[in-house]
C-alpha positions, 0 to 999 in steps of 0.5 A: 603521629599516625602509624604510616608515618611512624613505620616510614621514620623506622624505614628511614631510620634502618636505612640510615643504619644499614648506610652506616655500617657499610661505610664502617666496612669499607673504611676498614677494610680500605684502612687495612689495604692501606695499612699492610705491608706491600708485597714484596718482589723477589730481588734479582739473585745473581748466585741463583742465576750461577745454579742455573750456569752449573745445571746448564753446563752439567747437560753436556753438548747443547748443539741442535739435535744432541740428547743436551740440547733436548734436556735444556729445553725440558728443564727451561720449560720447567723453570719459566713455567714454575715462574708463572710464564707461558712457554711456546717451542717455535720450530722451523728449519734453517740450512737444513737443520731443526730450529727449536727457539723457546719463547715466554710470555705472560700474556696474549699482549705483543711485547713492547721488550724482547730479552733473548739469550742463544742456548746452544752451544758450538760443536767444535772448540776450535779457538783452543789453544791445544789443535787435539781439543778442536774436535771437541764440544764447548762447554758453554758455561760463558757462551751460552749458559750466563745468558740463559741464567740472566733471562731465567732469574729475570723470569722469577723476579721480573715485576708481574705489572711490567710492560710486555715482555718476551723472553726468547730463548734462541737456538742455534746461534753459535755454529758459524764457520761450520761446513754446514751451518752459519751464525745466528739462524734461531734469532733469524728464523724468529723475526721471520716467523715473529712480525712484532714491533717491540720498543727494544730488543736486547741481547745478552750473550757472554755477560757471566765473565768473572773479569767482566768488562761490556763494551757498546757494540757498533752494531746496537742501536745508540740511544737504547745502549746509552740508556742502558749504559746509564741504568748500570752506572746509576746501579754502581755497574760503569766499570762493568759497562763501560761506556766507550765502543769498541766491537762489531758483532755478528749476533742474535741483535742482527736480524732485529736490526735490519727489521727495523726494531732498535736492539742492543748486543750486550756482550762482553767479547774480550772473553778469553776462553771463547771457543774453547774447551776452558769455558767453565763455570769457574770461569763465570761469577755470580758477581757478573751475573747481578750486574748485567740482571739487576741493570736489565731489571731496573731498566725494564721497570724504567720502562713502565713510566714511558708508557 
């Protein structure tokens, strides 16, 4: 064998070598990946989410313009973030008055699911029973804060792959009836300044109800609500959501209604407390919580699959 053709074996011969151990490297770090425990997702927390109900009442008065109204923006903004969500403070004007909705993303891509929740509160308890509290401020810890709290917890345990979504956090939406000011014109200004087309926009308002019973709303789109109604009954939720329909509501759904965008209002609208100045946290339940949060996050993690 002359030297050419042995120094071409040994050439050979070290690029067998080379191959071989590159290929034991990736099969073992292949067999590792395989072998290791997968990540875990953080569960919905429906005790979590009623810290959030007690932080939120604790701010007093979230009606546009007060010093709640301010601190709940501040500490919503705080939360999302930590949670890995860009925040953006949407402003405009309605009737007058500021409009400050909070809006959360994780990325630049449109949102095929828009979940929103008003946190303001209404400036007058005038469905107390007692005309003296009339002129006082409603609590909120129900109307208002249960749908903060479930789009918060959302934001921590949502799956990072989901599709699209956006949390939107709407602002004054429970003013009506006011010299001054009507309903729903946060969600309002929002489809204005907003020209998305999600799939579906859903709704939470009033779902922390210790008695909580949500019934289909006449104005939601049918086929998104039955859909939803089906995800809960399969989660063991159907004496929660309970399949028969029975109000009509002016709600945050309205404006994505009439954009053409199918949107659900999940609510629960026999709350007795509505308007009051009983609207407490000991009224709401960590309970109700993990059935309107769980039902919406397995629904959303459905939604990867149609695609």
């Amino acid at each position: 064998m002359t030297k050419k053709s042995i120094a071409l074996y040994l050439a050979i011969i070290g690029l067998l070598l080379v191959g071989a151990i590159a290929w034991y490297a990736y099969s073992y770090r292949l067999e590792q990946q395989r072998s290791a425990p997968a990540a875990e997702l953080t569960p919905f927390d429906g005790q979590r989410a009623y810290q959030d109900v007690l932080t939120q009442v604790s701010f007093g008065s979230r009606v546009p313009g007060s010093a709640g109204h301010a601190r709940i923006q501040e500490w919503m903004q705080e939360e999302l973030e930590s949670a890995g969500w860009q925040v953006e403070i949407q402003t405009s004007e309605a009737l007058g008055h500021p409009i400050e909705n909070l809006v959360a993303r994780r990325s630049a891509d449109p949102p095929q699911i828009i979940l929103g929740a008003h946190y303001d509160t209404r400036m007058f308890a005038d469905n107390d029973p007692d005309p003296a509290q009339h002129t006082s401020y409603v609590p909120g810890a129900n109307d208002g804060a249960s749908g903060v709290a479930v789009l918060l917890e959302l934001a921590r345990t949502l799956p990072t792959d989901s599709v699209p979504v956006w949390l939107l956090f709407v602002d004054a939406e429970d003013n009506g009836q006011i010299a001054g000011w009507d309903w729903i014109l946060g969600s309002r200004e929002f489809v204005k300044q907003n020209p998305v087309d999600p799939r579906a926009a859903v709704i939470v308002d009033m779902i922390g109800d210790a008695d909580l019973n949500i019934y289909k709303e006449r104005n939601s789109n049918p086929e998104l609500t039955d859909e939803i109604w089906q995800v809960a009954k399969g989660l063991g939720y159907e004496s929660k959501f309970i399949p028969e329909y029975r109000h009509s509501m002016t709600d945050d759904h309205i404006p994505f209604v009439q954009a053409g965008i199918p949107a659900v209002d999940i609510i629960d609208f026999d709350y007795p407390y509505w308007h009051t100045i009983q609207d407490t946290p000991d009224k709401v339940s960590a309970e109700s919580l993990q059935a309107v949060g769980e039902t919406l996050c397995t629904w959303i993690k459905q939604q990867n699959a149609q695609s």
